[in-house]
Rosetta silent file (secondary structure, phi, psi, omega in degrees, C-alpha in Angstrom):
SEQUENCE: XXXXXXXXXXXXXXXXXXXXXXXXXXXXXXXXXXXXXXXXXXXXXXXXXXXXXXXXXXXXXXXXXXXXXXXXXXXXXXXXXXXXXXXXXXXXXXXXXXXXXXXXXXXXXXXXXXXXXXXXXXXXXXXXXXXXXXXXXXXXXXXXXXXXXXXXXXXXXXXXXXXXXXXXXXXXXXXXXXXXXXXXXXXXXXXXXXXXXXXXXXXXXXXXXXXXXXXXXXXXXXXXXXXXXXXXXXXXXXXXXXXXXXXXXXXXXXXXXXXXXXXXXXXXXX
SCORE:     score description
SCORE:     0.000 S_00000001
   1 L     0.000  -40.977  178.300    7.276  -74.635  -11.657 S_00000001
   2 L   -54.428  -28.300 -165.752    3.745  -74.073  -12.338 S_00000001
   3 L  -103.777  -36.209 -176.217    3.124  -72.257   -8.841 S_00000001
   4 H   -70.504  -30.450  167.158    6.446  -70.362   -9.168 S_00000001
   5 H   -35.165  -47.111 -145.294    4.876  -69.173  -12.887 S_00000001
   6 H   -84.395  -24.800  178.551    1.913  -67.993  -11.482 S_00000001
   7 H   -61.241  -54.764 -153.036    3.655  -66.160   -8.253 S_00000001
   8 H   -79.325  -19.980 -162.652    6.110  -64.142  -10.669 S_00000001
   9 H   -70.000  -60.145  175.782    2.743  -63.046  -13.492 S_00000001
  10 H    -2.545  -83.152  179.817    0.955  -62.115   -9.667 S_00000001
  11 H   -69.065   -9.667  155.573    3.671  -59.825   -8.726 S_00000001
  12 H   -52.522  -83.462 -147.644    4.029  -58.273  -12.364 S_00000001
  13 H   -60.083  -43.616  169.289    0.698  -57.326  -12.614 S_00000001
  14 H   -64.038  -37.109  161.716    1.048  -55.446   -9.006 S_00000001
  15 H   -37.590  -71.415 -173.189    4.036  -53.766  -10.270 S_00000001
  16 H   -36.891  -60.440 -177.902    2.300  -52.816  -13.227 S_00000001
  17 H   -44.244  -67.499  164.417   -0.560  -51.646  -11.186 S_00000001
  18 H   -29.321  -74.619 -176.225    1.367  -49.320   -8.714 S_00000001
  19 H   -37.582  -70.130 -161.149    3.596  -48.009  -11.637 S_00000001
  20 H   -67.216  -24.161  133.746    0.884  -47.056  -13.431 S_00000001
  21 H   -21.503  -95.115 -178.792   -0.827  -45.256  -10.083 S_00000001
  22 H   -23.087  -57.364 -172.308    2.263  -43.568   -9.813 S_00000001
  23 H   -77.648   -8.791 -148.057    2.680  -42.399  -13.029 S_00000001
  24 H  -113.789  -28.266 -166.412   -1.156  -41.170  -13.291 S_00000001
  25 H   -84.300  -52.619 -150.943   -0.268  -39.176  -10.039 S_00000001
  26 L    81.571  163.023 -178.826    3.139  -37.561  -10.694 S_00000001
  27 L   -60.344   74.200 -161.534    5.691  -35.782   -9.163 S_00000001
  28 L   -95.291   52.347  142.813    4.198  -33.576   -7.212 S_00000001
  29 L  -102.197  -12.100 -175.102    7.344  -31.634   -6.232 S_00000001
  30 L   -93.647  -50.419 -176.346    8.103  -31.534   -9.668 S_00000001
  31 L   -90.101  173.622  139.320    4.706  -30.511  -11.083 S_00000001
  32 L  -119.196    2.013  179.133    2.345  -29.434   -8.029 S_00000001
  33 L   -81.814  -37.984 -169.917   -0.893  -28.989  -10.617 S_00000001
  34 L   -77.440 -168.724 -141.836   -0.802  -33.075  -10.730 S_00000001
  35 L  -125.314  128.623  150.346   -3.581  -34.921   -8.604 S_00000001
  36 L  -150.463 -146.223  164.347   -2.184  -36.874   -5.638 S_00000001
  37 L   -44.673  -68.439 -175.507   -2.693  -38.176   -2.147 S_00000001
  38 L   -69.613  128.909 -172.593   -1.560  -34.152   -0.818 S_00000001
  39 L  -117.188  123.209 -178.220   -3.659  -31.793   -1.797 S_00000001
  40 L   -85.301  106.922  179.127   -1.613  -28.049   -2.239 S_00000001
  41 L   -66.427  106.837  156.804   -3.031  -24.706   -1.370 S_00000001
  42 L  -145.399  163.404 -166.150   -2.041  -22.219   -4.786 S_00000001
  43 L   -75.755   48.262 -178.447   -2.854  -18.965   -6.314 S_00000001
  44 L   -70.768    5.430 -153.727   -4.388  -20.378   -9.618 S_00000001
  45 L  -102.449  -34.514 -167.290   -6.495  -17.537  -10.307 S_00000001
  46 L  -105.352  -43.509 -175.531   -3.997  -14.263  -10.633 S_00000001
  47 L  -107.979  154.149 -171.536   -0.515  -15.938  -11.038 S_00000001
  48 L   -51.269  -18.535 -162.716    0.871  -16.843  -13.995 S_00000001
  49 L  -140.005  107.962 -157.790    3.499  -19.570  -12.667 S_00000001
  50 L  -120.939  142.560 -170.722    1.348  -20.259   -9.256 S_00000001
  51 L  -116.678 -179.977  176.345    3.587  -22.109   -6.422 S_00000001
  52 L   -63.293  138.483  173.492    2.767  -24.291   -3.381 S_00000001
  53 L  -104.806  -13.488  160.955    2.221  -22.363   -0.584 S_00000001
  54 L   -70.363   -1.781  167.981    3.455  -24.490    1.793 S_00000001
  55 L   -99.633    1.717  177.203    6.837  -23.566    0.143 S_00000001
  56 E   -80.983  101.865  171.665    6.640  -19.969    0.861 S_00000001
  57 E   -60.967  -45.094 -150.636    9.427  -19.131    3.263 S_00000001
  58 E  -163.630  141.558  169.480    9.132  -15.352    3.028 S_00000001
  59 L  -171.742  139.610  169.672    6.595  -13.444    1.139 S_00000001
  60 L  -154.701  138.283 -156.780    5.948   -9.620    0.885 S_00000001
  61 L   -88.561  102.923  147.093    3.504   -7.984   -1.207 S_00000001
  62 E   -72.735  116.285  164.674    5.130   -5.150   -3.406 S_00000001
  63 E  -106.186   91.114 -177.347    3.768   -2.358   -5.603 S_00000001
  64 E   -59.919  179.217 -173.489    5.772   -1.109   -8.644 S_00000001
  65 E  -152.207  103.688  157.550    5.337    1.618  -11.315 S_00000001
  66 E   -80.914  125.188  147.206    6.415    0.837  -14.948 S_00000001
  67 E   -81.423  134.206  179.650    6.875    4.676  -16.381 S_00000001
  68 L   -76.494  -32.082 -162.458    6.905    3.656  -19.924 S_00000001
  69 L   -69.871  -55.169 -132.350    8.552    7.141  -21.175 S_00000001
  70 L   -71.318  109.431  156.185   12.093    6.156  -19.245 S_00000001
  71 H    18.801  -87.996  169.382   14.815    4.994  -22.168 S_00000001
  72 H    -3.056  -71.731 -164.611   14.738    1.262  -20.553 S_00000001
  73 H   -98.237    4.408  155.845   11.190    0.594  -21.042 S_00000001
  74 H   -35.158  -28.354  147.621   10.728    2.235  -24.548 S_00000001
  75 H   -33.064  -76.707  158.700   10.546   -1.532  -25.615 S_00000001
  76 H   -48.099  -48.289 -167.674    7.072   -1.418  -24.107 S_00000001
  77 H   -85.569    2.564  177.829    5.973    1.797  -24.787 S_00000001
  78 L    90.778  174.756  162.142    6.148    1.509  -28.385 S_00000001
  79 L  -133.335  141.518  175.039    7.449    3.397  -31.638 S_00000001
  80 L   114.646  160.117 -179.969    6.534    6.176  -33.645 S_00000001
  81 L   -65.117  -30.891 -172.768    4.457    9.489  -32.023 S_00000001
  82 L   -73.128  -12.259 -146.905    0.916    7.166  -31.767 S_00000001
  83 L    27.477   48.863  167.671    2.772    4.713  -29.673 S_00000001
  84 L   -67.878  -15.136  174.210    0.385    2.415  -31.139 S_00000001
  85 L   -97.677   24.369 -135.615    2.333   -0.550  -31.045 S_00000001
  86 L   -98.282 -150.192  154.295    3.156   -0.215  -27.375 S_00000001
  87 L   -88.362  -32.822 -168.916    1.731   -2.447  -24.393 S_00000001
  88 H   -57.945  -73.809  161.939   -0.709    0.107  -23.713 S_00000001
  89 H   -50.587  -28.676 -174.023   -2.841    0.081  -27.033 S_00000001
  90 H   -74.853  -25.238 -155.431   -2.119   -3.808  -27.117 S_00000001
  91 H   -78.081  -85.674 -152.305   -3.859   -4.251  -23.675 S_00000001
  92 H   -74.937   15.587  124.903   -6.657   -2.367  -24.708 S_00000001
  93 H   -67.421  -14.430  136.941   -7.469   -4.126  -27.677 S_00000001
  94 H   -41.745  -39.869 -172.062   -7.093   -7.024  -26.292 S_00000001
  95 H   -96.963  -21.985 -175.097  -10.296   -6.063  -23.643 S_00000001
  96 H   -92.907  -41.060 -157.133  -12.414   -4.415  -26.774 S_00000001
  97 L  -106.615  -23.747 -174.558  -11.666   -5.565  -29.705 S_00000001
  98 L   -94.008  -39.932  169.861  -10.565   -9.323  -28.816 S_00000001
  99 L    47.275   59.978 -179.622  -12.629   -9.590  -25.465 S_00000001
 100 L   -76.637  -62.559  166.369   -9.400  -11.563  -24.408 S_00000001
 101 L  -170.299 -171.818 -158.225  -10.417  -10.741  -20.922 S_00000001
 102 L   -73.540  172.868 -175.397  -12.090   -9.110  -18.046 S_00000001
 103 L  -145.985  129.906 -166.920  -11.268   -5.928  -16.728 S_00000001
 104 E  -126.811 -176.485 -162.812  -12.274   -4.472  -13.264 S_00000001
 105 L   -96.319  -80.517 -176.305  -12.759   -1.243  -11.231 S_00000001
 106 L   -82.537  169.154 -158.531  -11.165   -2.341   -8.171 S_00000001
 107 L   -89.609  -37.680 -168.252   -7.902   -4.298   -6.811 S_00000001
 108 L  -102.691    6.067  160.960  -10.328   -7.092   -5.408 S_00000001
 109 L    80.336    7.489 -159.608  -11.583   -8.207   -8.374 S_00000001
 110 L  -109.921  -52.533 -168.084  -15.514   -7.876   -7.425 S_00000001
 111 L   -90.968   66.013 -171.857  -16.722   -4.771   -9.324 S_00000001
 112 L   -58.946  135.555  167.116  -16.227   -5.829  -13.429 S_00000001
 113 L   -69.993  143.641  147.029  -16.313   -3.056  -15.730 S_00000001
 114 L   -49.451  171.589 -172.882  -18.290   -3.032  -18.842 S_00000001
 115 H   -85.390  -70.190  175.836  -16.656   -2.625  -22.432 S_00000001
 116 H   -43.487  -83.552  171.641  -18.211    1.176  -22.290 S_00000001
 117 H   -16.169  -62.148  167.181  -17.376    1.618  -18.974 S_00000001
 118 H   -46.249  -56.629 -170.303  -13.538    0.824  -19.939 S_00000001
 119 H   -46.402  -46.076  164.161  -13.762    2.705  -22.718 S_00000001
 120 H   -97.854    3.695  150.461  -14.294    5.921  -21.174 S_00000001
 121 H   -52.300  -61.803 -139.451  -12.024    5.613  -18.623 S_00000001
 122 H   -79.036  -27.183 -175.784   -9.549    4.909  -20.872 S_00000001
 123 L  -117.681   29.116 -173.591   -9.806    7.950  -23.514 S_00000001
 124 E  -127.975  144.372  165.168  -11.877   10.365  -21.543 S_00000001
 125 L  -102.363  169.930 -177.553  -10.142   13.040  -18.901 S_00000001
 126 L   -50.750  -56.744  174.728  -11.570   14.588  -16.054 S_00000001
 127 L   -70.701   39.881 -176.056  -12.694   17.241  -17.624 S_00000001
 128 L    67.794  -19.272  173.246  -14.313   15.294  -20.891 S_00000001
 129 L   -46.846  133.109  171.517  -11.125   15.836  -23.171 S_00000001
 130 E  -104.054 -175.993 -147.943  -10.517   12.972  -24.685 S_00000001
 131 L  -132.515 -175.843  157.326   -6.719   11.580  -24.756 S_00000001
 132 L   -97.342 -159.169  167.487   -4.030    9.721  -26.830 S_00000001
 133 L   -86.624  -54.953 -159.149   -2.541    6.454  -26.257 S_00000001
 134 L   -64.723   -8.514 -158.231    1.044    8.191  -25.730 S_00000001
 135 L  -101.478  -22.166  176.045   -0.838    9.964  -23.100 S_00000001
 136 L  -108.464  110.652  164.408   -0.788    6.865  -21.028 S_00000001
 137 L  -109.850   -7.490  165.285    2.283    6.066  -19.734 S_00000001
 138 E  -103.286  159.880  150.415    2.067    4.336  -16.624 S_00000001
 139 E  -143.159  107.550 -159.569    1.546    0.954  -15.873 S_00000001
 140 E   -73.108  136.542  160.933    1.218   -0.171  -12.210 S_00000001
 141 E  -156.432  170.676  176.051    1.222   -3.534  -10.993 S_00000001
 142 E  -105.877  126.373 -179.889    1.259   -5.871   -7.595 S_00000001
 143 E  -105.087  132.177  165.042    3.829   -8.325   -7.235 S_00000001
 144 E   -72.233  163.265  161.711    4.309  -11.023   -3.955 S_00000001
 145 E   -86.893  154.042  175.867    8.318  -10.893   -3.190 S_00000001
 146 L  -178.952  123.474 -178.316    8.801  -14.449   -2.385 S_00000001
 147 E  -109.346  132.126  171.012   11.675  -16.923   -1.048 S_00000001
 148 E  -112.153  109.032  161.369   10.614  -20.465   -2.206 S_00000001
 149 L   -50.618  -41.145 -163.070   12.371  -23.470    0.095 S_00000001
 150 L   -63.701  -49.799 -159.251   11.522  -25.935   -2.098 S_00000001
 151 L  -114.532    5.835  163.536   13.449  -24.725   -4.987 S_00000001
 152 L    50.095   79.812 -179.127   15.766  -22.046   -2.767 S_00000001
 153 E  -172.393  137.256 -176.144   15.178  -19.478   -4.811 S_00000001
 154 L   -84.173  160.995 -178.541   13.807  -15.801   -4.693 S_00000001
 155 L  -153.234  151.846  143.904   10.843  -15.212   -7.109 S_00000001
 156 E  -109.905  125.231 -164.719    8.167  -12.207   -8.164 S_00000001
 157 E  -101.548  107.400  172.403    4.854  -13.262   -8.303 S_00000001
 158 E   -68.614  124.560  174.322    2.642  -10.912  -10.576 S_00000001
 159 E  -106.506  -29.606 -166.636   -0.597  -10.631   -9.039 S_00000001
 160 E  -161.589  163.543 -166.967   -2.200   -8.146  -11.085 S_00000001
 161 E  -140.018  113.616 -160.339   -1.584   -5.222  -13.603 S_00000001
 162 E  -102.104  118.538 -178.036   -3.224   -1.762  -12.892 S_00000001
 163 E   -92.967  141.265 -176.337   -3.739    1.246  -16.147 S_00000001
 164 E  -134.261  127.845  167.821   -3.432    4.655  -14.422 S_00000001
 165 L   -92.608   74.161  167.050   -4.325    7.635  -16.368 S_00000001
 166 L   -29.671  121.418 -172.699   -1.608   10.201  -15.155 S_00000001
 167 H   -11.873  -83.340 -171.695   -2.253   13.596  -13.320 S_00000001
 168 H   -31.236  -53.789 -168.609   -0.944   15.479  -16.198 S_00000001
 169 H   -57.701  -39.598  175.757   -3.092   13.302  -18.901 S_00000001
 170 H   -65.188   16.989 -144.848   -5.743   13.989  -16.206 S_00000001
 171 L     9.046   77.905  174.428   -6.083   17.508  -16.610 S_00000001
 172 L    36.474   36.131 -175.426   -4.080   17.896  -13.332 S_00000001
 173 L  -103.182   -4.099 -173.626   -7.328   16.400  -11.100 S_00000001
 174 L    97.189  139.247 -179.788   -5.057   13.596  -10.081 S_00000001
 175 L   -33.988 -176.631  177.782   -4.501   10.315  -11.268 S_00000001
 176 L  -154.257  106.122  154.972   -7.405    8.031  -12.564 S_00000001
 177 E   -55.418  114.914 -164.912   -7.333    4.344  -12.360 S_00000001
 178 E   -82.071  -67.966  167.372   -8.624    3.190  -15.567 S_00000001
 179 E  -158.838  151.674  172.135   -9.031   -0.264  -14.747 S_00000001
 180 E   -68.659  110.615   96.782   -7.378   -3.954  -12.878 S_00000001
 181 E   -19.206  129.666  153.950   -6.231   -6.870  -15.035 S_00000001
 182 E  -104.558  164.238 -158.449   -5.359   -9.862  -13.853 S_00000001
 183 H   -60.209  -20.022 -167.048   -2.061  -10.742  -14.624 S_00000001
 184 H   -60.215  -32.557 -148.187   -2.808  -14.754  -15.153 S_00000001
 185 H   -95.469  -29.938  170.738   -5.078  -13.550  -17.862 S_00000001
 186 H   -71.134  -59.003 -162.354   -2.485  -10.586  -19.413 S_00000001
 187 H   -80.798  -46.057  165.890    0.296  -13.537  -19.681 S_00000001
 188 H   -64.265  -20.089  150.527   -1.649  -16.333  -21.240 S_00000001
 189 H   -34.143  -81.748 -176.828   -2.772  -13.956  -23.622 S_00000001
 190 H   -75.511  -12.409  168.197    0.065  -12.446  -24.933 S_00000001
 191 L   -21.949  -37.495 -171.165    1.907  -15.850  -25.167 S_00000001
 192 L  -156.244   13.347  168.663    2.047  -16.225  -28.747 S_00000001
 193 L   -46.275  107.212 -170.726    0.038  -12.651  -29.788 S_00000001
 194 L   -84.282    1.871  178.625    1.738  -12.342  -33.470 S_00000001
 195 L  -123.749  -38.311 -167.010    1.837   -8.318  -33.481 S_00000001
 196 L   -55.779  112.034  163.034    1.754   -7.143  -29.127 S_00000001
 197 L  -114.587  156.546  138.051    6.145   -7.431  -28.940 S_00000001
 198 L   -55.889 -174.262 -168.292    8.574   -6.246  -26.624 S_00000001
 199 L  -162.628  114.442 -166.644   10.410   -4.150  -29.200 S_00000001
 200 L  -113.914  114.000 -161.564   13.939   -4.815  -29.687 S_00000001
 201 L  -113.771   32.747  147.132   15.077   -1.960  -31.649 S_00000001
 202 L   -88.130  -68.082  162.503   18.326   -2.979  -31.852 S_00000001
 203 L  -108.051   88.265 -165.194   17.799   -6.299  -33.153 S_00000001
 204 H   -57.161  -38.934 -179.592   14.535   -7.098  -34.813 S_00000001
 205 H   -76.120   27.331 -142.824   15.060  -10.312  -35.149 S_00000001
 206 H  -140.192   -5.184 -169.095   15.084  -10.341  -31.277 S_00000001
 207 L   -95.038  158.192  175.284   11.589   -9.180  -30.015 S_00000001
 208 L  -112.068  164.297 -177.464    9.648  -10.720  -27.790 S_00000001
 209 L   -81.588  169.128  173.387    6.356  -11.351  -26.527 S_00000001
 210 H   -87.037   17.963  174.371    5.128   -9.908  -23.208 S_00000001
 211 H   -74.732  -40.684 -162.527    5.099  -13.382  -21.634 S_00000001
 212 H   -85.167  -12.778 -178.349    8.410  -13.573  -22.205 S_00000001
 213 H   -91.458  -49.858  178.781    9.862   -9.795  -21.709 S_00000001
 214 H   -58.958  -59.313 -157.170    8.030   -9.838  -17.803 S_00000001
 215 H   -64.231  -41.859 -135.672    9.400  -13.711  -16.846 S_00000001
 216 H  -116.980  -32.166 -162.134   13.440  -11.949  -17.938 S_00000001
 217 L    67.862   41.839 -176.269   11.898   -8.645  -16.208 S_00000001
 218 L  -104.386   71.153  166.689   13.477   -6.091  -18.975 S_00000001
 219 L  -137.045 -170.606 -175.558   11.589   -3.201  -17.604 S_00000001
 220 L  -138.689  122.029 -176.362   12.433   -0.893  -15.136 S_00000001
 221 L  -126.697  117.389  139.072   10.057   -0.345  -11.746 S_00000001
 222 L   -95.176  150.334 -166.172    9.991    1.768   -9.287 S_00000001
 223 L   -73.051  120.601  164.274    8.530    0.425   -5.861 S_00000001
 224 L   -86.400  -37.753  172.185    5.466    2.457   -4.850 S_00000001
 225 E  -175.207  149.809  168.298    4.650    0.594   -1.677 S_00000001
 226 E  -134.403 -177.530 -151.730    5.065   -2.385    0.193 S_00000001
 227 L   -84.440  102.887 -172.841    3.416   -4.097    2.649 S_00000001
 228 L  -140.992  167.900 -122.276    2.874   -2.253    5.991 S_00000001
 229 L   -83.952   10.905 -170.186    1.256   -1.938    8.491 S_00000001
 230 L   -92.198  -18.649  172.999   -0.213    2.135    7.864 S_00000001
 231 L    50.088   64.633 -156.943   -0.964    0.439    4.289 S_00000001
 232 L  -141.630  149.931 -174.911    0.603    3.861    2.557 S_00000001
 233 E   -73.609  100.180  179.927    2.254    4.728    0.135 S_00000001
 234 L   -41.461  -17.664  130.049    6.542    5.589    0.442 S_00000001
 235 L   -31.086  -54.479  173.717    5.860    8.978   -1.029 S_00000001
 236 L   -66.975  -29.142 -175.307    3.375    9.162    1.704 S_00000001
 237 L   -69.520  -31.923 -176.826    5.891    8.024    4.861 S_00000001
 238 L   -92.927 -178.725 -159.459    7.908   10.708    3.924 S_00000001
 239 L   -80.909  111.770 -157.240    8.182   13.847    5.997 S_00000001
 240 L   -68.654  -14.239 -171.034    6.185   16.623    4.467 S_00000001
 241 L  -100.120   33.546 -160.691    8.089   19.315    5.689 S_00000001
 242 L   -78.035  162.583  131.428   11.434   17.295    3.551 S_00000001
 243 L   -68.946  -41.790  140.307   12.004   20.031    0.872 S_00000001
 244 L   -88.783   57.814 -174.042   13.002   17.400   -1.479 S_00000001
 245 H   -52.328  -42.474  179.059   10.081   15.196   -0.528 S_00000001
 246 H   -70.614  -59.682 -178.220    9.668   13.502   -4.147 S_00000001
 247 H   -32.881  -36.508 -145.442   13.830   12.994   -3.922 S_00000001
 248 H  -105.253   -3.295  148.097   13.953   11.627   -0.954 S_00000001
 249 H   -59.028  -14.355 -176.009   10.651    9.335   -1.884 S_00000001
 250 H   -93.922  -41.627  175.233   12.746    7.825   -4.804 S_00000001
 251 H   -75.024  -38.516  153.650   15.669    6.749   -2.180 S_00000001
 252 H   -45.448   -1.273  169.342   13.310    5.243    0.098 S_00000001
 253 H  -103.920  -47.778  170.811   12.202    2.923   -2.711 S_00000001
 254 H   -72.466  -20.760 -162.293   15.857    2.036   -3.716 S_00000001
 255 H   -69.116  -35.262  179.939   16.829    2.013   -0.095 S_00000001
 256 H   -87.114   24.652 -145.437   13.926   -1.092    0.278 S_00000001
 257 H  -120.261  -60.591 -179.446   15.199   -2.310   -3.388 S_00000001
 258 H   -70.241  -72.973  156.980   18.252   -2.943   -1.564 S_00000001
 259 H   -28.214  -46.153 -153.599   16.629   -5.138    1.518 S_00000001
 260 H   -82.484  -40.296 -145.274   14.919   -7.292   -0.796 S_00000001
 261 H   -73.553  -48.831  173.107   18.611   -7.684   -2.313 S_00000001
 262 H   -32.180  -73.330 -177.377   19.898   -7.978    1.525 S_00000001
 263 H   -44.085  -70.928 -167.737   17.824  -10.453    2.451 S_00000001
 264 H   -52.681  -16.097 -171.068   18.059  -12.666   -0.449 S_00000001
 265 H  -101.910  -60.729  177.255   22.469  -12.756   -0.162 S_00000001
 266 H   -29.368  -58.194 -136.900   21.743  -13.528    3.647 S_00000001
 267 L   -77.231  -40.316  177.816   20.310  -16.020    3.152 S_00000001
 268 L   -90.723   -6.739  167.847   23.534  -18.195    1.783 S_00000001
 269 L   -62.733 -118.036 -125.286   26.194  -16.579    4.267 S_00000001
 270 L   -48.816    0.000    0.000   25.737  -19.298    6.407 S_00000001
């Protein structure tokens, strides 16, 4: 009895031990951030909700255009003539007055701008004129496209969020990139931010933050480029001598709008 005693504490205590392993590692199909045996190649640095990469079935790197002016996205763009409460004004108060986070010159993340440096992108035009807020109306950003096998499911992966100073705003010299965000940095931000909202101006009691108005997507983008191999722009692909060149640049954006859609229904006929 004495030997069977000591056999059954034996084999507790190795339960316990294992269990307690186990539990220290976690699920790492459920979570893939816990620590286990497998170690998982992901994007923590730009996206917000960063996946496995061994689960990426499909992946294609898109580039949208929020116009903020378009009905849809007035949520974002604010109320009132200042648009002061918009996304625009929140972002940059966020990099000046909050020094929430960095802000860069380029798409690769290498050259950070200074707090001056921003600053006079952001209100100054080519010609020295200085601007409004209301005056900025785009906001650009790069997204991966993505079918994830693990969880059988299409996803957009924000990689980054680009302010463009518009021709017009530019005194007609051509756009001006003001400066790159990354998006990880944009989302964790704005998480719980008690005045930047989505603006529900229907229901007040209804707005949201801009973590939570991007993850539902309730803006409206058009697709600027995707990934190929001339690395150009679908404005640019089309045929200059098209007479409605800008027209027929807007169906070539829904027409690859629709592919993405294509793909993603394929995928369960079978």
């Amino acid at each position: 009895m004495k030997l069977k005693a000591k056999l059954i504490g034996m084999f507790t205590l190795i339960g316990v031990f294992f269990g307690l392993e186990a539990f220290a590692q976690g699920a790492t199909s459920v979570s893939p951030s816990n620590n286990g045996d497998r170690k998982f190649q992901m994007d923590t640095v730009y996206s917000a909700r960063p996946m496995r990469e061994d689960d990426k079935m499909y992946q294609i790197a898109v580039w949208r255009r929020i116009d903020l002016r378009e009905k849809y996205n007035i949520p974002l763009y604010g109320s009132g003539d200042t648009k002061n409460n918009g996304i625009i004004n929140n972002i940059y108060k966020a990099i000046v007055e909050d020094n929430a986070f960095e802000v860069f010159a380029d798409d690769e993340f290498k050259n950070p701008l200074s707090i001056a440096e921003f600053q006079e992108n952001f209100w100054i035009s080519a010609i020295g004129d200085s601007i409004f807020v209301k005056q900025l109306y785009y906001l650009d950003f790069k997204e991966d496209f993505i079918f994830d096998k693990h969880h059988s499911q299409a996803k957009f992966d924000i990689k980054y969020i680009e302010l463009v100073m518009p021709s017009p705003t530019n005194a007609n010299a051509g756009q001006k990139t003001i400066g790159f965000i990354r998006y990880k940095d944009f989302y964790n931000h704005f998480k719980d931010h008690p005045d930047a909202k989505w603006l529900n101006f229907q229901n007040t009691s209804k707005n949201l933050t801009y973590d939570q108005a991007f993850d539902l997507r309730l803006f409206r983008a058009i697709v600027r480029r995707y990934t190929n191999s001339d690395e150009a722009l679908i404005a640019d692909k089309v045929n200059p001598d098209n007479p409605n060149a800008e027209l027929q640049a807007f169906l070539d954006a829904l027409e690859f709008e629709y592919k993405l859609l294509e793909y993603e229904n394929g995928l369960w006929e079978w």
